[in-house]
One Martini backbone bead per residue (centre of mass of N, CA, C, O) as a GRO file, in nm:
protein
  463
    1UNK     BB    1   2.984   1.037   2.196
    2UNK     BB    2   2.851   0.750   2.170
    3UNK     BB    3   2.563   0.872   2.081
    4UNK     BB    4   2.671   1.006   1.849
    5UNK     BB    5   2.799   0.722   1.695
    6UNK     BB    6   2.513   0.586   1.700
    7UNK     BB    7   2.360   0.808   1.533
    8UNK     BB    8   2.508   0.788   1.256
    9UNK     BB    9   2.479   0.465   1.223
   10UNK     BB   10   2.212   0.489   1.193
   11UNK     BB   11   2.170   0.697   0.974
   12UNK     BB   12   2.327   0.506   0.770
   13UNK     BB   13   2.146   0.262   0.783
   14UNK     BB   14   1.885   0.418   0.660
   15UNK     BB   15   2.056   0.544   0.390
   16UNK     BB   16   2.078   0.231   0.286
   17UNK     BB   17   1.814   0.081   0.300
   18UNK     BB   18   1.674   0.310   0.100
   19UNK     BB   19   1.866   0.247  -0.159
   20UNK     BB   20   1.794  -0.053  -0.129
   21UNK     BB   21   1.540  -0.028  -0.243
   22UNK     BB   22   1.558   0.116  -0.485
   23UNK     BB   23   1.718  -0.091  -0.649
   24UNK     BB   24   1.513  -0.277  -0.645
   25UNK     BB   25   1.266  -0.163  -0.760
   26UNK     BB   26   1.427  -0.054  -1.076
   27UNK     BB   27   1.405  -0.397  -1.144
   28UNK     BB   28   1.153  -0.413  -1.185
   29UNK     BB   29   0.854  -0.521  -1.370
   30UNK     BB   30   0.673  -0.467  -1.587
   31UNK     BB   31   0.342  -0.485  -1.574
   32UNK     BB   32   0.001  -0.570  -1.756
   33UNK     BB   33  -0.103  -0.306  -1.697
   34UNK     BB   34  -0.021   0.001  -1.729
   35UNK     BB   35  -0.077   0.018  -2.051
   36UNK     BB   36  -0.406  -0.004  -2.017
   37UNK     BB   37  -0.441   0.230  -1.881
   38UNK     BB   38  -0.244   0.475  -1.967
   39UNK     BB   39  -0.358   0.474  -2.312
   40UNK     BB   40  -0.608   0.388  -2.286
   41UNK     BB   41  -0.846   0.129  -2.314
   42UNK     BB   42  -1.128   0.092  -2.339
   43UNK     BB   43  -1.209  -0.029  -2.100
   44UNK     BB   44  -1.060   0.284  -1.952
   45UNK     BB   45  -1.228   0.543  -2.030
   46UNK     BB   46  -1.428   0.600  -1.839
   47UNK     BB   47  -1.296   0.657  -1.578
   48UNK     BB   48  -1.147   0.917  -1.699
   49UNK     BB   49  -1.479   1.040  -1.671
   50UNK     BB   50  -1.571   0.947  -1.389
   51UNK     BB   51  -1.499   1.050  -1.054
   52UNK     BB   52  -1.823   1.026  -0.920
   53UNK     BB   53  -2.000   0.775  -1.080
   54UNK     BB   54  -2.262   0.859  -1.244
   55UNK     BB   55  -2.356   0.606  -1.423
   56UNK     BB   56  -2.378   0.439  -1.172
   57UNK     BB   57  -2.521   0.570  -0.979
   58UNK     BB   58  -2.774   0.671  -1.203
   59UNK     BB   59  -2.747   0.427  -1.415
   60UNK     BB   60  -2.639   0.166  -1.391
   61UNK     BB   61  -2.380   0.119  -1.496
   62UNK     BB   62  -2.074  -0.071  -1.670
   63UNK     BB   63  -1.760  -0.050  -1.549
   64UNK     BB   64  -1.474  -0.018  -1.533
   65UNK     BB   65  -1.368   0.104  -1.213
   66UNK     BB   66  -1.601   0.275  -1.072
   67UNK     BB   67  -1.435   0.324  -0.773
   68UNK     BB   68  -1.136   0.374  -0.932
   69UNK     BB   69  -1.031   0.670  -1.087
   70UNK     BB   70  -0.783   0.807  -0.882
   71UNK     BB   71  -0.575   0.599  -0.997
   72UNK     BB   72  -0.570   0.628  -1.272
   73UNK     BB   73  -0.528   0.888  -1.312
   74UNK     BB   74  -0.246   0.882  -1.167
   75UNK     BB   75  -0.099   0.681  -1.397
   76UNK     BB   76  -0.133   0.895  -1.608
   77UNK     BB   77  -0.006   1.144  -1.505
   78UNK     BB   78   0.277   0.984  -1.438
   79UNK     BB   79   0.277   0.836  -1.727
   80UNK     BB   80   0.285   1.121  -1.906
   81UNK     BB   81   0.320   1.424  -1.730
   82UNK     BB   82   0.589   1.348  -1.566
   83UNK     BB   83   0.769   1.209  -1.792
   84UNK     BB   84   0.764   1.433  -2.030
   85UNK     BB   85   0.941   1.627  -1.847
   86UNK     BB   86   1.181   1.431  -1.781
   87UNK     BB   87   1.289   1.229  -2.043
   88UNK     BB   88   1.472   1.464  -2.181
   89UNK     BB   89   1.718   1.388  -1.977
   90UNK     BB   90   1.736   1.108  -2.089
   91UNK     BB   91   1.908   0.911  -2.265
   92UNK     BB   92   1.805   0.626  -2.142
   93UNK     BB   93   1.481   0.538  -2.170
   94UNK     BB   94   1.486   0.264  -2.040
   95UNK     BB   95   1.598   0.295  -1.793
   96UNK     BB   96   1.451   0.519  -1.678
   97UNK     BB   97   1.142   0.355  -1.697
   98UNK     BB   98   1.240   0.215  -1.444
   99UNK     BB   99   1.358   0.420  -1.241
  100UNK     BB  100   1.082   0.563  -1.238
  101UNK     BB  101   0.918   0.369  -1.091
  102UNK     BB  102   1.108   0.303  -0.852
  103UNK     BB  103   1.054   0.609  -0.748
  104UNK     BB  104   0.766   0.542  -0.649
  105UNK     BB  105   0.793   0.372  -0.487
  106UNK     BB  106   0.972   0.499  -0.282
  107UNK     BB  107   0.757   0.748  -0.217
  108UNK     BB  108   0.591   0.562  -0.092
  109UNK     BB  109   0.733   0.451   0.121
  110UNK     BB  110   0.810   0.719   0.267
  111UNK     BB  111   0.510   0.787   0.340
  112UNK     BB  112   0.453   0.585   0.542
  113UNK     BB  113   0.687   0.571   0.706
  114UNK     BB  114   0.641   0.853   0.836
  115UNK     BB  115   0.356   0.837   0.891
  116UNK     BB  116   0.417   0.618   1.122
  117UNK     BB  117   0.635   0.758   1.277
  118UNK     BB  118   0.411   0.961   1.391
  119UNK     BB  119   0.224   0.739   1.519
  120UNK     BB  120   0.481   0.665   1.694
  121UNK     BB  121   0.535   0.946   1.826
  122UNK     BB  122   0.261   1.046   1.952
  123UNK     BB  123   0.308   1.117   2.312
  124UNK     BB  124   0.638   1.109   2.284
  125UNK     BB  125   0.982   1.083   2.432
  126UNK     BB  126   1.188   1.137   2.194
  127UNK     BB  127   1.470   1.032   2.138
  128UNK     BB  128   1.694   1.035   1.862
  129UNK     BB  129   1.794   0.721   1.919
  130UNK     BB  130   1.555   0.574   1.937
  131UNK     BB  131   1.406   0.721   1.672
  132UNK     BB  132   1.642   0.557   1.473
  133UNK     BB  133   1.625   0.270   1.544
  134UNK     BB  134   1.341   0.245   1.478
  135UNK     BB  135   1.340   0.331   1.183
  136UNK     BB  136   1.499   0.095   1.085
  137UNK     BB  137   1.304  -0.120   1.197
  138UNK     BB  138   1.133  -0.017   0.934
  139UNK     BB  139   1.270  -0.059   0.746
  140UNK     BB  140   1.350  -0.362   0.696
  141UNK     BB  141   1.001  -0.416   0.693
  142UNK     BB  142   1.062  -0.358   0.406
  143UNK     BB  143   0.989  -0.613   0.144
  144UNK     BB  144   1.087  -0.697  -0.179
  145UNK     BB  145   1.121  -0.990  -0.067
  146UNK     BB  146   1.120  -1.270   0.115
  147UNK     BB  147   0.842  -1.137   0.325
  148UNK     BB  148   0.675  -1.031   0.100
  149UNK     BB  149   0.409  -1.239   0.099
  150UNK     BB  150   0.314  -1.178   0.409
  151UNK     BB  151   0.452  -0.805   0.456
  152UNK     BB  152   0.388  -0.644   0.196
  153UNK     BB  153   0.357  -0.331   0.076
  154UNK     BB  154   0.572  -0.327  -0.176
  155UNK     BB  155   0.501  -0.367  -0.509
  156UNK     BB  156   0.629  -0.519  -0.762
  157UNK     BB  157   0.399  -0.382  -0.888
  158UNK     BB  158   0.279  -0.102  -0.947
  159UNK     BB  159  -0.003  -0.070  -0.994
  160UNK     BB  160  -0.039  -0.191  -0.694
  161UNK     BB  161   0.094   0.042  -0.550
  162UNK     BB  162  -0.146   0.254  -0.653
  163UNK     BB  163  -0.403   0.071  -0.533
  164UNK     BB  164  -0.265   0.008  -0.216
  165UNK     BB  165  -0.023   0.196  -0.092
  166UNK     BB  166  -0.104   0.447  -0.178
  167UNK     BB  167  -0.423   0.475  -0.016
  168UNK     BB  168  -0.246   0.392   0.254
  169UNK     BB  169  -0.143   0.691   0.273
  170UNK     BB  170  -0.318   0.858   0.295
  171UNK     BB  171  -0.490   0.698   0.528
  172UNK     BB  172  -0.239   0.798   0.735
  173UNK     BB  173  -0.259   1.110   0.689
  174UNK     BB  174  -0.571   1.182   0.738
  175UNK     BB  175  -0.570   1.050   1.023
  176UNK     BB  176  -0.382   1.275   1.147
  177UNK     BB  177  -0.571   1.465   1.311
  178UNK     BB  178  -0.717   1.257   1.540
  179UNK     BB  179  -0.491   1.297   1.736
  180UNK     BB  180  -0.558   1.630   1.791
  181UNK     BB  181  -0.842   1.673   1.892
  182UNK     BB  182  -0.831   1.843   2.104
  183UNK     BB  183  -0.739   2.068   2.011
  184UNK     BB  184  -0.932   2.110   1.788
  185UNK     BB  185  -1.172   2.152   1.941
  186UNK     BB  186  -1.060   2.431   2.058
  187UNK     BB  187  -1.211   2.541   1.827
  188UNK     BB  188  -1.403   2.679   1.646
  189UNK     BB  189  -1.676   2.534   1.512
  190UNK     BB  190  -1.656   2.635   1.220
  191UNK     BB  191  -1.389   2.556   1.167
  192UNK     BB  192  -1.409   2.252   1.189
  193UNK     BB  193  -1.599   2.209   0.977
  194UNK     BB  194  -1.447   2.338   0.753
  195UNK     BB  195  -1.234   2.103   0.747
  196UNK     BB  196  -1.427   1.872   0.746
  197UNK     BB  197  -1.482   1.972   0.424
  198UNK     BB  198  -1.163   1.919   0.335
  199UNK     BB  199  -1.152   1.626   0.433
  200UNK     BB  200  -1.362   1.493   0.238
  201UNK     BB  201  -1.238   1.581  -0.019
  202UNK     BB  202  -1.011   1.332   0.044
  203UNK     BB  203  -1.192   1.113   0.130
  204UNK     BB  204  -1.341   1.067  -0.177
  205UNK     BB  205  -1.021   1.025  -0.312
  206UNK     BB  206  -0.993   0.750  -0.157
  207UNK     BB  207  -1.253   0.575  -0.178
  208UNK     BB  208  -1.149   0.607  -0.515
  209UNK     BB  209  -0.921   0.441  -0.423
  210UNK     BB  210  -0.959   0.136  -0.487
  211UNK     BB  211  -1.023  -0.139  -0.240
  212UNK     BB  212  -0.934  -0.031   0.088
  213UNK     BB  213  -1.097   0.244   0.207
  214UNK     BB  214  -1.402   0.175   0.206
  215UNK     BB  215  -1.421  -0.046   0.408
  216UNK     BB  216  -1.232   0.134   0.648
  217UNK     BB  217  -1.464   0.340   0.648
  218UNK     BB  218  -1.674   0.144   0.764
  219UNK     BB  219  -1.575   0.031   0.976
  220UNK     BB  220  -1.464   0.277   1.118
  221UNK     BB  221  -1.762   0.449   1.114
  222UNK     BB  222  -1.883   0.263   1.263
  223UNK     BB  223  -1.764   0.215   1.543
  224UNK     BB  224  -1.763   0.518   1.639
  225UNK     BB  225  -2.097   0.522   1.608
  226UNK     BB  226  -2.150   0.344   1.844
  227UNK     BB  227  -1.920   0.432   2.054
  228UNK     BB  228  -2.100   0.734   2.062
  229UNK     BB  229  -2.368   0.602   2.156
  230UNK     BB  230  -2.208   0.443   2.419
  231UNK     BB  231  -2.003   0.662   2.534
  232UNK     BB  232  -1.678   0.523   2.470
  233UNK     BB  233  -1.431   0.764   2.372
  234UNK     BB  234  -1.266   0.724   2.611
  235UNK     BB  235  -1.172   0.476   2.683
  236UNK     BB  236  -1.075   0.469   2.324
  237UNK     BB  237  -0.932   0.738   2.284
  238UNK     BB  238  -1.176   0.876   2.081
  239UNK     BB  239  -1.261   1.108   1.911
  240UNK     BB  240  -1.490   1.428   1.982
  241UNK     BB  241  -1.544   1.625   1.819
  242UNK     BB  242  -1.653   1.829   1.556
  243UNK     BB  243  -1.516   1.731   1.374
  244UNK     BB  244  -1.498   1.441   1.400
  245UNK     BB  245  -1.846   1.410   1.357
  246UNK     BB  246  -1.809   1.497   1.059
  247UNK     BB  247  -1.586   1.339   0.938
  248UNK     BB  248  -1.669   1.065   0.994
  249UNK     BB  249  -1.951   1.066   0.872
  250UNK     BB  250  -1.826   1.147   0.605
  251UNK     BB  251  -1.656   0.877   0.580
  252UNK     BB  252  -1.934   0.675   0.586
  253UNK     BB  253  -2.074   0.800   0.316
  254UNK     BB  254  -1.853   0.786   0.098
  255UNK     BB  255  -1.801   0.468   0.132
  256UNK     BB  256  -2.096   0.381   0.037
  257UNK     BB  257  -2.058   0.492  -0.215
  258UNK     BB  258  -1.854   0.335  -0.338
  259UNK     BB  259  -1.967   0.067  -0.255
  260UNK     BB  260  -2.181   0.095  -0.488
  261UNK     BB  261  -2.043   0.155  -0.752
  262UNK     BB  262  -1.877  -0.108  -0.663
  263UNK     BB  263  -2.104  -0.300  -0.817
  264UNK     BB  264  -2.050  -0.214  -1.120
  265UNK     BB  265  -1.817  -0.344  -1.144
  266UNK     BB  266  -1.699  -0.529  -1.429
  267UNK     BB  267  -1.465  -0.661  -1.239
  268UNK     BB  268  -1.552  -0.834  -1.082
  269UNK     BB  269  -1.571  -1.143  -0.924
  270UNK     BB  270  -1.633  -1.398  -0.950
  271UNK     BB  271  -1.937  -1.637  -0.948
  272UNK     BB  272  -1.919  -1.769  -0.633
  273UNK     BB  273  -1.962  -1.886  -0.360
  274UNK     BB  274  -1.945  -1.831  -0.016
  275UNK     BB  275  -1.849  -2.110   0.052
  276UNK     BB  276  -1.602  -2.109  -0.138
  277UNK     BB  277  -1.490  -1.839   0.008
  278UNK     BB  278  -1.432  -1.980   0.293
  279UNK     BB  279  -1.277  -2.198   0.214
  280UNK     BB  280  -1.034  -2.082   0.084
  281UNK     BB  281  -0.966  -1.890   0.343
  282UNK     BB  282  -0.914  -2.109   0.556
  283UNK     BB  283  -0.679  -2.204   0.354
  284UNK     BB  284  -0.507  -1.928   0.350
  285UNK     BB  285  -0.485  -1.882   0.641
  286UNK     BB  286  -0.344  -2.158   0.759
  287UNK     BB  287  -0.088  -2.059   0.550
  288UNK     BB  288  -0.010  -1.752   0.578
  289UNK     BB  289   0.151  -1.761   0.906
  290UNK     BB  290   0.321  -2.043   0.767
  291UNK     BB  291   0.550  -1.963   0.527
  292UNK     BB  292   0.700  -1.756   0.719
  293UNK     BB  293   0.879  -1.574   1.002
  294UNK     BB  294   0.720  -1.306   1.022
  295UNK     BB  295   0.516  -1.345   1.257
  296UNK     BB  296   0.681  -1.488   1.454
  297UNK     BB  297   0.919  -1.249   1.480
  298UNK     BB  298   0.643  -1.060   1.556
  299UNK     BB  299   0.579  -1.189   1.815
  300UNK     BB  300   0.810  -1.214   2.010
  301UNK     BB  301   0.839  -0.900   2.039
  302UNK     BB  302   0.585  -0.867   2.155
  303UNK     BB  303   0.587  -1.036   2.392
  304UNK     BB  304   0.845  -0.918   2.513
  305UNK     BB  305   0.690  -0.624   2.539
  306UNK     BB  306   0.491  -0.727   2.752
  307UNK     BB  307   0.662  -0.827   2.952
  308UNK     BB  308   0.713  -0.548   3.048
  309UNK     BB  309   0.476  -0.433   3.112
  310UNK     BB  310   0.393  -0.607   3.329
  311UNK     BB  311   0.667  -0.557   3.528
  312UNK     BB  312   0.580  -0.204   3.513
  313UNK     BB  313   0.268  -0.183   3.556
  314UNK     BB  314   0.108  -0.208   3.237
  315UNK     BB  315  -0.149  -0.113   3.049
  316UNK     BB  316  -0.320  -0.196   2.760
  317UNK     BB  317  -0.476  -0.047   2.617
  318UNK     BB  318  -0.808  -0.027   2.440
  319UNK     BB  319  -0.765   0.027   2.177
  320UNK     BB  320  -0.602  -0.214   2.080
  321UNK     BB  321  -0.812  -0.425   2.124
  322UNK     BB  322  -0.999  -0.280   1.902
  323UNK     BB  323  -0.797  -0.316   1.694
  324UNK     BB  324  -0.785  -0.637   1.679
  325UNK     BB  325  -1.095  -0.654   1.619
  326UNK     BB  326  -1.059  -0.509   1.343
  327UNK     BB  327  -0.904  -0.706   1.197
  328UNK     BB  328  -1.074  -0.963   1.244
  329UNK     BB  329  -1.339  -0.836   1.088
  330UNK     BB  330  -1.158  -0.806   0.809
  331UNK     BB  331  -1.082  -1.090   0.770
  332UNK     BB  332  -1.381  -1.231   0.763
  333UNK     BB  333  -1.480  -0.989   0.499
  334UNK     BB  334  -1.343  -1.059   0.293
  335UNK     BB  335  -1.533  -1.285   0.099
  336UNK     BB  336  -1.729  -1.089   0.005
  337UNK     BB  337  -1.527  -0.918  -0.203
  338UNK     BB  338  -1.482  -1.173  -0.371
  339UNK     BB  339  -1.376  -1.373  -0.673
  340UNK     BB  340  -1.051  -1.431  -0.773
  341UNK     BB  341  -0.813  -1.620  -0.932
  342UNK     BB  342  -0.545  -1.417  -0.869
  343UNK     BB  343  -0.693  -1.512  -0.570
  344UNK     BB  344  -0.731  -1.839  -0.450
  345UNK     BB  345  -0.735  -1.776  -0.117
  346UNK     BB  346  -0.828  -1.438  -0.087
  347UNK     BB  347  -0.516  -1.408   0.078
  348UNK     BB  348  -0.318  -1.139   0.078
  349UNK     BB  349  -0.078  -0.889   0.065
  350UNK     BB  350  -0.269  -0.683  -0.019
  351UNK     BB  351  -0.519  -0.698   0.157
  352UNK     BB  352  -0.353  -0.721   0.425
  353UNK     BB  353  -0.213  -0.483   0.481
  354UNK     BB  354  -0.344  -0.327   0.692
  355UNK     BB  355  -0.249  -0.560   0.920
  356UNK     BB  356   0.052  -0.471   0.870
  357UNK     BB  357   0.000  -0.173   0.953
  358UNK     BB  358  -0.090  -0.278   1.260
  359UNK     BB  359   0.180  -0.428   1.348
  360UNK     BB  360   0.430  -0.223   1.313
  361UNK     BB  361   0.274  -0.039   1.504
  362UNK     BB  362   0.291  -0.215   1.770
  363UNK     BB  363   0.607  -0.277   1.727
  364UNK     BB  364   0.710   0.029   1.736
  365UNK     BB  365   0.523   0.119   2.016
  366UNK     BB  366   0.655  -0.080   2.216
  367UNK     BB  367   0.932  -0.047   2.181
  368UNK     BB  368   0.970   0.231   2.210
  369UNK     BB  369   0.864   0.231   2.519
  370UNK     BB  370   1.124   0.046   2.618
  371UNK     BB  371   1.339   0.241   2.548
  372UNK     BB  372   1.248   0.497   2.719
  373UNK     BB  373   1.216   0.369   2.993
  374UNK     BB  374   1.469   0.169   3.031
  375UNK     BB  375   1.396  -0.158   3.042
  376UNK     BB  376   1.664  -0.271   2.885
  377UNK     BB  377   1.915  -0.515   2.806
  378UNK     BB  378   2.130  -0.619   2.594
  379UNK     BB  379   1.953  -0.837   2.502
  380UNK     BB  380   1.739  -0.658   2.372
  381UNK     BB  381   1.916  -0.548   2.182
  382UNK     BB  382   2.039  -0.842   2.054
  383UNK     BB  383   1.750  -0.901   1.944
  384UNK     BB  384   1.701  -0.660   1.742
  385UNK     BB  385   1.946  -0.737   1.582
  386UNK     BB  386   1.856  -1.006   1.484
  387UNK     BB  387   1.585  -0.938   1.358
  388UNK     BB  388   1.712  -0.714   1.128
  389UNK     BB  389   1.924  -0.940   1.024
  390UNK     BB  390   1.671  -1.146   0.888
  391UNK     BB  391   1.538  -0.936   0.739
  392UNK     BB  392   1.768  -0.838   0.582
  393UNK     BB  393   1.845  -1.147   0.443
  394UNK     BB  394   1.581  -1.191   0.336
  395UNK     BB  395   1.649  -0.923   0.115
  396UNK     BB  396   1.750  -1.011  -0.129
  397UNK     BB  397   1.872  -0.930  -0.443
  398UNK     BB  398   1.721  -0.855  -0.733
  399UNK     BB  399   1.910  -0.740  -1.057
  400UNK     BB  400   1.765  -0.898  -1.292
  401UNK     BB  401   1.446  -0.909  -1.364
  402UNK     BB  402   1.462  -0.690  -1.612
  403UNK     BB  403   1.631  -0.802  -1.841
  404UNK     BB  404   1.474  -0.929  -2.011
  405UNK     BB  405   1.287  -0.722  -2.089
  406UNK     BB  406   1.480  -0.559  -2.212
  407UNK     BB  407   1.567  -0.746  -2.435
  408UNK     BB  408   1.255  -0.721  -2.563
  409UNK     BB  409   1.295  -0.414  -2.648
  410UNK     BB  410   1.540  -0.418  -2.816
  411UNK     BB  411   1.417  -0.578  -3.026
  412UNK     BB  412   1.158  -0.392  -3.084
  413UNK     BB  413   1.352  -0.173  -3.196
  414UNK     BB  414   1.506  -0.392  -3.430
  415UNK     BB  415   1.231  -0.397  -3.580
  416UNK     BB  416   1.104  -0.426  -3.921
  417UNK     BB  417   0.833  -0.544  -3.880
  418UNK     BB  418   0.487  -0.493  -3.885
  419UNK     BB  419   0.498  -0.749  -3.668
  420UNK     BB  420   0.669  -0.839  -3.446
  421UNK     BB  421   0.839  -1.141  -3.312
  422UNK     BB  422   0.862  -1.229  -2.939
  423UNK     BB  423   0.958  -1.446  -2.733
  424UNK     BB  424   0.892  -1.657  -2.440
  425UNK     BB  425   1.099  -1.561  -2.225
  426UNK     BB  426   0.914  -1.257  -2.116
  427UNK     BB  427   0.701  -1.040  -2.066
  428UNK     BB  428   0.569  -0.707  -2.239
  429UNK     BB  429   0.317  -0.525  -2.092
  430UNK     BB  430   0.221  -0.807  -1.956
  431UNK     BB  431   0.160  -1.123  -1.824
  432UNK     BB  432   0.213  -1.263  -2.059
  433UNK     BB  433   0.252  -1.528  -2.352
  434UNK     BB  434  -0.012  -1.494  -2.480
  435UNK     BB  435  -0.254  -1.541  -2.785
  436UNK     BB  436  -0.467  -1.308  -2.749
  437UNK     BB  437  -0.332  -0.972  -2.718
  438UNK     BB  438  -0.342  -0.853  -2.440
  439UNK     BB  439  -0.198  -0.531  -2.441
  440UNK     BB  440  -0.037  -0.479  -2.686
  441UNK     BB  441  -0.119  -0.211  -2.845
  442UNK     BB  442  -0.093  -0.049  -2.562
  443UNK     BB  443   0.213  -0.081  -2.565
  444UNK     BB  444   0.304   0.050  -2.822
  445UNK     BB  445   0.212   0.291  -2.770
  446UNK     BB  446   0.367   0.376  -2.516
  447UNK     BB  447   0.662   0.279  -2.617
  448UNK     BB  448   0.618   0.544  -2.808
  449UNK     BB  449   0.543   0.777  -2.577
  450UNK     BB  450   0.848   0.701  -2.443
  451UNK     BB  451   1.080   0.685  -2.677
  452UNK     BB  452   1.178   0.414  -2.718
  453UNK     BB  453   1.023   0.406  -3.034
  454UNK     BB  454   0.978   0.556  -3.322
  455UNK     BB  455   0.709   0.400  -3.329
  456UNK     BB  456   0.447   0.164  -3.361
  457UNK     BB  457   0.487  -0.139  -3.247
  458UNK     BB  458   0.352  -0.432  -3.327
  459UNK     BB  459   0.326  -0.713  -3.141
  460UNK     BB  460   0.399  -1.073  -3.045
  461UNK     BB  461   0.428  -1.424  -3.024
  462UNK     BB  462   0.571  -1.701  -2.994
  463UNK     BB  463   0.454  -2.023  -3.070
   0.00000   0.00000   0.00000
């Protein structure tokens, strides 16, 4: 009786802070890349021609993401012909098209979720009781404010959430064959490859996806092919099927292949020095892992798991040590992927992903091992609510945030000049409030595709 009512009460604070993530998510401002994606600018024309980046790697042509077409597509996808599907049952547009972003952060936060939570359950023998804890302690740690800025999934821009955590869900779902190699082996070899040749063809359309699948790709089927030249694939429990030999081989010319077309990205960033770029980045990390307690708050947790580990006599897996010698060796290759003014010190939430979500992966598999074992007693417990409560605590609600923007909406929708004037009290489908005119064309443009304008109505901001 009091674990069916300890599951209840864990099931029921699942779904309210499932809930309370939506509401946070769809407060948030529409960012400033958004419109000219979908509208697209001129700027974005090309790749939304050029899947495979034809012109870039066969004609060495320069043009915008040209390895990231598939995130692209998606966003006109879904801001174009998702949107005109569902948009005539809502009666306030403007409600509505921020609704409709918060509803893909959420989409995609639990495409993550689930995917984590297989990978945190594999070969393990959950209790519901025990998997619904997990659960919990995986949600609290989507931050949407709070500790966003140094273990954020999703971003506060939608945009961002395209590039960045959708290609990150993708990435946990594709390898996720990876887990039943054993059983993958045992079927006929002609089978294996078939399934490895549709694994490519989802893996080429990931890797083309954003800009970290494809780093990922190298790094991680670079590892694999050494580690399987050295016979090691035993030691590090990994895939060793020919389905594996086959996907992964092909998942490390995919990821080589993006990374040449987006050579040619027309957006790469500031061309400056590698020392001036390692030194931003030494400075960064300084910084990043001290600027609030979340890193600490899963040291401990994390350390307090060793620690029953030790007591008994319980050794930490070889994949592990690999694994983490593989977030160090993408954290020291970040400086070489270029550098970009609004990313000042190279090291950001976003780039950080792979490592928040190795770090997630770790914190709740190894709690999970201990509640399973039954080595925990109440401290264990109740430093897990401490744990869950200041991470909730962290995440303060901010249900204002597009207020102001919304407020521009309205005023543009009741302006009857032929150039709309509005204050510069906060971006409206841009980044700021300058007089450059970046991206306005194509903001009007959209939010009469959106039926929120009457017309196409173009703005500028008040000097």
């Amino acid at each position: 009786m009091k674990s069916r009512l300890l599951q209840v009460i864990l099931g029921l604070l699942l779904i309210a802070d499932i809930v309370y993530s939506f509401r946070q998510h769809e407060h948030k401002p529409l960012d400033g890349d958004l419109a000219v994606i979908t509208a697209p600018s001129a700027h974005y024309t090309t790749v939304l021609t050029e899947p495979f980046a034809a012109k870039a790697v066969l004609h060495q042509q320069s043009y915008a993401a040209t390895n990231r077409p598939f995130c692209h597509q998606a966003m006109v996808f879904y801001y174009k012909d998702v949107y005109r599907k569902l948009a005539p049952y809502a009666s306030d547009k403007i409600k509505f098209l921020y609704k409709f972003s918060g509803f893909f952060h959420l989409i995609i936060q639990l495409l993550i979720a689930c995917a984590m939570l297989l990978w945190v359950f594999h070969k393990k023998q959950v209790y519901r009781t025990h998997g619904l804890a997990v659960a919990v302690l995986l949600s609290v740690l989507f931050q949407t404010h709070g500790y966003a800025g140094s273990i954020g999934i999703i971003d506060q821009s939608v945009t961002y959430t395209f590039f960045y955590a959708m290609p990150m869900a993708g990435w946990m779902l594709l390898m996720l064959p990876m887990l039943y190699d054993n059983r993958i082996g045992k079927w006929s070899v002609f089978l294996q490859v078939l399934i490895a040749v549709v694994w490519w063809m989802a893996a080429f359309v990931l890797v083309m996806s954003g800009p970290l699948i494809a780093p990922l790709g190298l790094l991680a089927g670079g590892t694999w092919m050494v580690l399987y030249l050295f016979r090691k694939m035993e030691e590090f429990h990994l895939p060793r099927s020919v389905f594996a030999i086959f996907a992964i081989t092909g998942l490390f010319a995919c990821s080589a292949y993006s990374m040449y077309a987006g050579s040619f990205n027309a957006e790469n960033g500031t061309s400056v020095s590698l020392l001036f770029r390692y030194e931003k980045w030494l400075s960064g990390m300084m910084q990043y892992f001290v600027k609030d307690l979340s890193f600490l708050l899963i040291a401990i947790i994390l350390l307090v798991n060793l620690r029953f580990f030790k007591n008994a006599n319980r050794k930490i897996p070889a994949y592990v040590w690999l694994i983490l010698l593989l977030c160090a060796v993408y954290l020291v290759l970040l400086p070489l992927g270029g550098y970009r003014p609004y990313r000042p010190l190279v090291i950001r939430s976003d780039v950080f992903l792979p490592v928040t979500l190795i770090l997630f992966y770790l914190l709740l598999r190894s709690t999970l091992s201990v509640l399973s074992a039954k080595q925990y007693d109440w401290k264990y417990v109740a430093m897990l609510l401490v744990f869950a409560a200041i991470f909730t605590y962290s995440d303060k609600p901010q249900l204002t945030d597009n207020r102001c923007q919304i407020q521009q909406i309205r005023r543009l929708q009741t302006a009857e000049q032929a150039e709309a004037v509005l204050p510069k009290d906060c971006p409206l489908l841009t980044w700021d409030t300058s007089q450059d005119g970046y991206g306005l064309p194509e903001a009007a443009q959209m939010l009469y595709y959106w039926g929120i304008t009457d017309r196409v109505k173009p703005y500028r901001y008040a000097e």
